[in-house]
C-alpha positions as CSV (number, residue, x, y, z in Angstrom):
1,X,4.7,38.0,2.4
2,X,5.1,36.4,-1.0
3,X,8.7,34.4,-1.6
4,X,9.5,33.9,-4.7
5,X,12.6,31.6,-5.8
6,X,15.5,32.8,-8.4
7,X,16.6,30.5,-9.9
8,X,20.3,31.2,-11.1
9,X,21.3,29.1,-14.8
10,X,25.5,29.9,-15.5
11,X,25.5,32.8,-13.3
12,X,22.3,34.1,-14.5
13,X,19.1,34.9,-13.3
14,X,16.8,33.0,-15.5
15,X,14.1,34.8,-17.7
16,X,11.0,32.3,-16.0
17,X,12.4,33.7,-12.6
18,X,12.0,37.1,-13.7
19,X,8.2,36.3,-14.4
20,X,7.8,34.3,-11.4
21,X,9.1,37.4,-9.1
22,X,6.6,40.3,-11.5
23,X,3.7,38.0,-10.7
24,X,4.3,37.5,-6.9
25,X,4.8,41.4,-7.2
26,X,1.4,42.1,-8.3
27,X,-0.4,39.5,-6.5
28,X,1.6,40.8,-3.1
29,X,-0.2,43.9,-4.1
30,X,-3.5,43.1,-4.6
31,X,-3.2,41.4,-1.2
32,X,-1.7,44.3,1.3
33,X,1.4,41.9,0.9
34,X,5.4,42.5,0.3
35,X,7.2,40.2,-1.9
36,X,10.0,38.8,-0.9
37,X,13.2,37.2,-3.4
38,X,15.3,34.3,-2.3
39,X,18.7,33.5,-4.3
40,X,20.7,29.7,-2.7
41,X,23.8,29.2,-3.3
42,X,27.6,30.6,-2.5
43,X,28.9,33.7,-3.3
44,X,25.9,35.3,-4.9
45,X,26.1,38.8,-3.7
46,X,26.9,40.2,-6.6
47,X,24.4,38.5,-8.4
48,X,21.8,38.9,-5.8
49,X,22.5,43.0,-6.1
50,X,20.4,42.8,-9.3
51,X,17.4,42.1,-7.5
52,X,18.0,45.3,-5.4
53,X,15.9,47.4,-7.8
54,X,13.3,44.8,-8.9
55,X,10.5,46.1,-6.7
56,X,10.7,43.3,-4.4
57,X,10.9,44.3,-0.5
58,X,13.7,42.7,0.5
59,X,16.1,39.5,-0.6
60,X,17.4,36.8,1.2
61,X,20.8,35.2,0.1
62,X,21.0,32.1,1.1
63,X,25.2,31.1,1.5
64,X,26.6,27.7,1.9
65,X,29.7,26.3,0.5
66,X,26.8,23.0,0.0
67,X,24.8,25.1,-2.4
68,X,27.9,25.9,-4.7
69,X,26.3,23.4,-7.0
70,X,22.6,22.4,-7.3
71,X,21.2,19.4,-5.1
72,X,17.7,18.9,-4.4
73,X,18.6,17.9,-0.7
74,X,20.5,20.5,-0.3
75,X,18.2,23.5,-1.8
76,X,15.1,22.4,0.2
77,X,16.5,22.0,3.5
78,X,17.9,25.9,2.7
79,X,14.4,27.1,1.9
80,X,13.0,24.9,4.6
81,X,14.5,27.2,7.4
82,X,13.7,30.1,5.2
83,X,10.4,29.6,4.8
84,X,9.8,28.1,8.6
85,X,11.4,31.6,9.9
86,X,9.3,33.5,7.8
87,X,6.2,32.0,7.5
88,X,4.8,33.3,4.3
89,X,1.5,33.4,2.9
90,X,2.8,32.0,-0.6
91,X,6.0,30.7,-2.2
92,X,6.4,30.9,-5.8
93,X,9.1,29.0,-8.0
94,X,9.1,28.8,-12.6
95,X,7.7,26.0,-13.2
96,X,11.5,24.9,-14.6
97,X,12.8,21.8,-13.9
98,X,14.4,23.2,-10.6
99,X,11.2,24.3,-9.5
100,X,9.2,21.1,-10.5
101,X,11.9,19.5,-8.4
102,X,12.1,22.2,-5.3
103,X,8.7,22.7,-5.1
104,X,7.0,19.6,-4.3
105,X,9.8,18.6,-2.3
106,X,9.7,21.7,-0.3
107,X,5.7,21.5,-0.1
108,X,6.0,17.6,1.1
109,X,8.7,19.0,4.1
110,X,6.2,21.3,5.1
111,X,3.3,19.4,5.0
112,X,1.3,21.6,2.2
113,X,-0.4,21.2,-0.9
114,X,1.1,22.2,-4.1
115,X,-0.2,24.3,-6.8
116,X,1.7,23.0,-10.2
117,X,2.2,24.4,-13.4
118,X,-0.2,27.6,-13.1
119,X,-1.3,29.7,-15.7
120,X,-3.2,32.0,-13.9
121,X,-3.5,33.8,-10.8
122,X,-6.2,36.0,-9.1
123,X,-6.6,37.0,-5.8
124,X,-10.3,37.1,-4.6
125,X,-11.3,37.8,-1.0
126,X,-7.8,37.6,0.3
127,X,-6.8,34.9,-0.8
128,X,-5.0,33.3,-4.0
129,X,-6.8,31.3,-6.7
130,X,-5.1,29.0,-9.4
131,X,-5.9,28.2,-12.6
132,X,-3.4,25.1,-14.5
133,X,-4.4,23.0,-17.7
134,X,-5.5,19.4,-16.9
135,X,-6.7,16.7,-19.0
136,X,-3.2,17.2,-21.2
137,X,-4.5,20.7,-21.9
138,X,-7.9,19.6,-22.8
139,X,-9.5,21.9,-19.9
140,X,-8.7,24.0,-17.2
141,X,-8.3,24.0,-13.2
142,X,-8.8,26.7,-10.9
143,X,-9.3,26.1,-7.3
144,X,-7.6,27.3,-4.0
145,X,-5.7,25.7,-1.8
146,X,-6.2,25.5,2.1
147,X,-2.9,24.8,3.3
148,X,-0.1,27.2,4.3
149,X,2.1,28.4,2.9
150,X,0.6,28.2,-0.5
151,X,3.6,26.9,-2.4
152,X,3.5,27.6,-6.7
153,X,4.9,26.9,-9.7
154,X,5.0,29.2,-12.8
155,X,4.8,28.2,-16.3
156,X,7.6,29.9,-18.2
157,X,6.1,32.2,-20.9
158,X,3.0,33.5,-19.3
159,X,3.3,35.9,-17.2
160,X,4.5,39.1,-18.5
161,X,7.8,41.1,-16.5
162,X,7.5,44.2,-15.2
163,X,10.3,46.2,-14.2
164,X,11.2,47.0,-10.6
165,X,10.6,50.5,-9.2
166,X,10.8,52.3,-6.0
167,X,13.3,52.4,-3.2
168,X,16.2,49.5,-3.2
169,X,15.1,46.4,-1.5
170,X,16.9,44.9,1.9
171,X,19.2,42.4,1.5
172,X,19.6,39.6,4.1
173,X,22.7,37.1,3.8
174,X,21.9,34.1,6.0
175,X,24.9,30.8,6.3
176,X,22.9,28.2,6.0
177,X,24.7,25.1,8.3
178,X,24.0,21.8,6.0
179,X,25.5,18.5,7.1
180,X,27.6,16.9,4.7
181,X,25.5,13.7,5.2
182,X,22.3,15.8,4.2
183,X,23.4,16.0,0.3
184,X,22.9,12.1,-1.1
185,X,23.0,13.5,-4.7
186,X,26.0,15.5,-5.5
187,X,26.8,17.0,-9.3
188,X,30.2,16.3,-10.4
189,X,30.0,17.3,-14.0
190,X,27.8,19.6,-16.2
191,X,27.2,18.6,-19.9
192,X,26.0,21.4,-22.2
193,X,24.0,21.2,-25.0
194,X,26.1,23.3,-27.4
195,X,23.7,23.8,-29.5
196,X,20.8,25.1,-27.3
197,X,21.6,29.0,-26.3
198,X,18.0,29.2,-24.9
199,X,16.0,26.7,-23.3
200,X,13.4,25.2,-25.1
201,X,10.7,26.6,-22.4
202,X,11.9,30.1,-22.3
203,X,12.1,30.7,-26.1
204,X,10.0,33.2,-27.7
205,X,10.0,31.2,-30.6
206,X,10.0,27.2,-30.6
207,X,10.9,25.7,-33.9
208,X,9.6,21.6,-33.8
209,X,10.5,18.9,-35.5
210,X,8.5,15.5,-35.8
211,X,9.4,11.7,-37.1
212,X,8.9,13.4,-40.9
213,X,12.2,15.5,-40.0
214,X,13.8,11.7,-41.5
215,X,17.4,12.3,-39.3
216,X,19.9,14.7,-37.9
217,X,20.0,16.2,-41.3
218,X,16.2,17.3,-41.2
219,X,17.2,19.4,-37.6
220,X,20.1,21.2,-39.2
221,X,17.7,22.3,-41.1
222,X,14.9,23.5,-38.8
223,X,18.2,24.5,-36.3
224,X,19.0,27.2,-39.3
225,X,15.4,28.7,-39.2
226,X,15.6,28.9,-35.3
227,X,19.0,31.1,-35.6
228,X,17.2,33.7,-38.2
229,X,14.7,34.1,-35.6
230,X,14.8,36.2,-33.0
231,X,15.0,34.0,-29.3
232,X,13.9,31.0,-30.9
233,X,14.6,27.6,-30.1
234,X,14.7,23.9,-31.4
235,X,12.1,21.8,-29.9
236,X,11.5,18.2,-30.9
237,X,9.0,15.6,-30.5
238,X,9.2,11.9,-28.5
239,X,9.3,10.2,-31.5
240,X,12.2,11.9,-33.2
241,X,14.4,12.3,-29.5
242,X,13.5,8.7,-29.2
243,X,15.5,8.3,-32.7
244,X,18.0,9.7,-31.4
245,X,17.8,12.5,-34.0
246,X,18.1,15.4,-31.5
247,X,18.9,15.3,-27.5
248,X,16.0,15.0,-24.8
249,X,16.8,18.6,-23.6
250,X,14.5,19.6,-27.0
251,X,11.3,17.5,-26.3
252,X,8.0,18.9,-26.3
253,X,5.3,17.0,-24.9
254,X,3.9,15.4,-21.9
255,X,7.3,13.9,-21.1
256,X,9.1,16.2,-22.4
257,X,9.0,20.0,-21.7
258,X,5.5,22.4,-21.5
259,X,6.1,25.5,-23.3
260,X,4.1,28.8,-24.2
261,X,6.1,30.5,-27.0
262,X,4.7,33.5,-28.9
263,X,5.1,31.5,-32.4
264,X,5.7,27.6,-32.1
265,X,6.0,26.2,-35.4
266,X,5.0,22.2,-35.7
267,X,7.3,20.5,-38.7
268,X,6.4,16.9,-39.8
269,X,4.3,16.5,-36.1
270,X,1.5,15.3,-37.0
271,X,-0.4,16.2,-33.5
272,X,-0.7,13.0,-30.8
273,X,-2.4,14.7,-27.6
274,X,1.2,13.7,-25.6
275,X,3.0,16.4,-28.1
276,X,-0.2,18.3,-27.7
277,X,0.0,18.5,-23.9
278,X,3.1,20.5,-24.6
279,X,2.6,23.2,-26.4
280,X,-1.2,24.1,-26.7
281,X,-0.5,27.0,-24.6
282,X,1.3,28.5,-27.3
283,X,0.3,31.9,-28.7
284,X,0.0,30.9,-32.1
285,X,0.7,27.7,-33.5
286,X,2.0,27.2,-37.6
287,X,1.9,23.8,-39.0
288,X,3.2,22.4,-42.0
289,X,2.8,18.5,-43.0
290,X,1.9,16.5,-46.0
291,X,-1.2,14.5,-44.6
292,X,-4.2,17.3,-44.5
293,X,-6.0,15.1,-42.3
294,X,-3.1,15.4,-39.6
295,X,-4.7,16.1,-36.0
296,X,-1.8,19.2,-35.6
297,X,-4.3,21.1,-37.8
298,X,-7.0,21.2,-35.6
299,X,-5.2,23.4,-32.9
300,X,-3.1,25.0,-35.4
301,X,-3.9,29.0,-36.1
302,X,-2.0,28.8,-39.4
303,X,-1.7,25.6,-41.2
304,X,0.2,24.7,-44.6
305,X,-0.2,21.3,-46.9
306,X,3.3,20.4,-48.2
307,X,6.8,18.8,-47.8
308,X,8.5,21.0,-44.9
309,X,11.6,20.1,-46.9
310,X,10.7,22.8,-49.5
311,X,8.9,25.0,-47.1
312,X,11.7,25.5,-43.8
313,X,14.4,27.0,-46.8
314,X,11.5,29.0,-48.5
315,X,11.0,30.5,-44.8
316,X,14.4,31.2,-44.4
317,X,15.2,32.7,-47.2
318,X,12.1,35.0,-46.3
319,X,13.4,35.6,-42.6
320,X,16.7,36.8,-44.2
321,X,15.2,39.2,-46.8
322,X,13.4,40.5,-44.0
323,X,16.2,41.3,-41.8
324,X,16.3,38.3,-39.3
């Protein structure tokens, strides 16, 4: 079996676990395997119903008043029975910051190696074989791992969703017993970004902003590109969240978030491998700065020479004629 994690965001079911659960789908395929969905948290039946018809074999629904709100102690020691009752071949998480948390604690429980950030994945000779950027992006890894369970991360973006067919999968509620004592980091108070409807990783579209953005003003401006566009997002680099021109939940880089957009356009970035680490997945990458010489050319598909302060409303005004 093949256990993928959903990762519920504001009482959805995020896009990146969508992916997570098509891929483990095809891959339980290729490998005589079922696939398996796991939802943590309380009160999530309702939720977890929309899983019924996503092709998966069954669902587990994980219950405990602990898991009403996310903790990383909390979570793993959930999965930790899960997956020790189990015993599957694989267990795949998004590659979101939830699963970059879970995963590597859950793979350090269980004694296992970890497979992060994954880009590809094949089966060969009954067995799964993964394929991640290293180097920031520079070249790529594919190897095996030895250990089991194989535990996973996803990166948002990259794997395409397929919808769910056949019969209705079984749905297993388990209480999970947590001790109080177990949960050392408890949240007490969520702080939305207001002006972030999708997640930077998840966006189709991620419009950047560098130090040349100059202030605030500069991603008001990019921000009103983004909402012409269909899912798009504002993404931003070190320099300019360091500014404190936009919040850290829009970075792009090697500290920041990895993303894989469709179209990620680069304004005033002019291209440091840490931003490039990032985003060099994307699809196809669109940069405008002044200095021709800028190193954000060199990956870029499409490339213009000129002040992004006359170029962003130009595009606008384009996007509009055009219908959005």
């Amino acid at each position: 079996m093949i256990l993928i994690f959903i990762e519920i965001r504001d009482g959805k079911i995020k896009k990146s676990s969508w992916e997570a659960l098509s891929e483990a789908r095809r891959k339980a395929a290729e490998l005589g395997l079922p696939a398996a969905a796991v939802v943590a948290g309380s009160g999530l039946e309702n939720l977890a119903a929309e899983l019924r018809s996503s092709g998966a074999a069954k669902i587990f629904v994980l219950d405990s008043p602990e898991l009403a709100a996310y903790s990383s102690q909390g979570f793993v020691q959930a999965l930790d029975v899960l997956v020790k009752e189990t015993t599957p071949a694989a267990v795949f998480f998004a590659a979101t910051a939830m699963g970059r948390d879970l995963a590597p604690r859950l793979a350090a429980r269980l004694g296992v190696a970890l497979a992060s950030d994954c880009t590809a994945i094949a089966a060969v000779d009954g067995r799964l074989v993964f394929t991640r950027p290293i180097y920031a992006g520079k070249a790529l890894l594919t190897f095996s791992l030895a250990s089991s369970p194989v535990i996973a991360t996803l990166r948002p973006n990259i794997f395409p969703i397929d919808p769910g067919a056949g019969a209705e999968a079984e749905m297993t509620k388990r209480s999970i017993e947590i001790p109080g004592d177990a949960i050392r980091g408890r949240v007490v108070e969520i702080h939305g970004d207001s002006g972030a409807a999708i997640d930077v990783s998840e966006a189709e579209i991620v419009v950047s902003g560098g130090r040349a953005m100059k202030g605030p003003a500069g991603f008001a401006l990019i921000g009103e590109l983004a909402a012409v566009l269909p899912r798009a997002a504002v993404g931003a680099s070190r320099s300019a969240v360091d500014s404190g021109w936009i919040g850290h939940s829009h970075q792009v880089g090697q500290t920041g978030k990895t993303v894989s957009p469709n179209i990620y356009f680069a304004f005033g970035i002019s291209g440091a491998i840490q931003h490039l680490a990032g985003m060099s997945s994307s699809k196809v990458i669109v940069a405008v700065n002044k200095d021709p010489e800028a190193p954000i050319f060199k990956v870029a598909n499409y490339g213009i020479v000129g002040d992004l302060f006359q170029v962003v409303p130009a595009l606008i005004a384009e996007v509009k004629a055009l219908g959005g």
